[in-house]
C-alpha positions in Angstrom: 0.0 0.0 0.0 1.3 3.3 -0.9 1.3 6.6 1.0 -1.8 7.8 -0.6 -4.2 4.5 0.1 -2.6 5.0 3.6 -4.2 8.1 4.3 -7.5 7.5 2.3 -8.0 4.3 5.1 -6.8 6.6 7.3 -9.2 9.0 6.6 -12.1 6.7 5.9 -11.3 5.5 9.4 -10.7 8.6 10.9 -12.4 8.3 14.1 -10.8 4.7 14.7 -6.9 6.3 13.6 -4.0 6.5 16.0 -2.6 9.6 16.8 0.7 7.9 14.6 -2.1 7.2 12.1 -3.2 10.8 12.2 0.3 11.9 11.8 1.2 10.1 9.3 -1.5 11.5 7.3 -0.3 14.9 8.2 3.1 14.6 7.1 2.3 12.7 4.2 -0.3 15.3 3.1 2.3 18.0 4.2 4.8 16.8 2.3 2.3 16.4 -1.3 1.0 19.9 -0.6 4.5 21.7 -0.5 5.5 19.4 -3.6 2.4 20.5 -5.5 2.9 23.8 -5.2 6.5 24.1 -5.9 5.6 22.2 -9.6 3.0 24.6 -9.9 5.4 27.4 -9.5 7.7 25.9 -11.7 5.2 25.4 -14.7 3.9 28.8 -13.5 7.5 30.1 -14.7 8.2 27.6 -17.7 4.7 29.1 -18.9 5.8 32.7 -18.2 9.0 32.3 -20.6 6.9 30.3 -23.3 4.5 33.2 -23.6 7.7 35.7 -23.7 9.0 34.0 -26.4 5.9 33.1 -27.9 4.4 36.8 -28.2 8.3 37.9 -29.6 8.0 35.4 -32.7 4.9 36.6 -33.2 5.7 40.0 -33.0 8.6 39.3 -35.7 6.2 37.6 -37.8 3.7 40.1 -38.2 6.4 42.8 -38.9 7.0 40.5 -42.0 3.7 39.8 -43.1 2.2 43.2 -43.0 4.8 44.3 -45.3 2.8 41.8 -48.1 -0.5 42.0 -47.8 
C-alpha cells in the first residue's frame, strides 16, 4: 500500500486512527502539498518564458507579413 491508500483508510477510518495514524497522514499530506505547489510554481515560470517567447516570434512575424499584404 502506498502513502496515498494510507491516508485515504486513514481518513475513511478517521475516528478509529491512532494519533501515529493521524500523523502520518499529516506529514504525508504536508509533504504532497508543499510538492504541489512548488511544480505549480515551476510550470507557473516555464509558462511565463513560453508566452515571452511566444508573443516575440509573433511579433517578428507580423512585422514581416504586413509588409505583403
Amino acid at each position: 500500500m502506498d502513502g496515498r491508500d494510507r491516508v485515504n483508510n486513514i481518513v475513511k477510518e478517521i475516528k478509529d486512527s491512532t494519533n501515529n495514524e493521524l500523523l502520518f497522514a499529516l506529514n504525508f499530506l504536508n509533504e504532497d502539498y508543499e510538492k504541489t505547489k512548488e511544480m505549480i510554481i515551476n510550470l507557473t515560470k516555464h509558462l511565463d518564458s513560453i508566452e515571452i517567447v511566444y508573443n516575440k516570434v509573433l511579433k517578428e512575424h507580423e512585422k514581416r507579413h504586413n509588409g505583403f499584404k
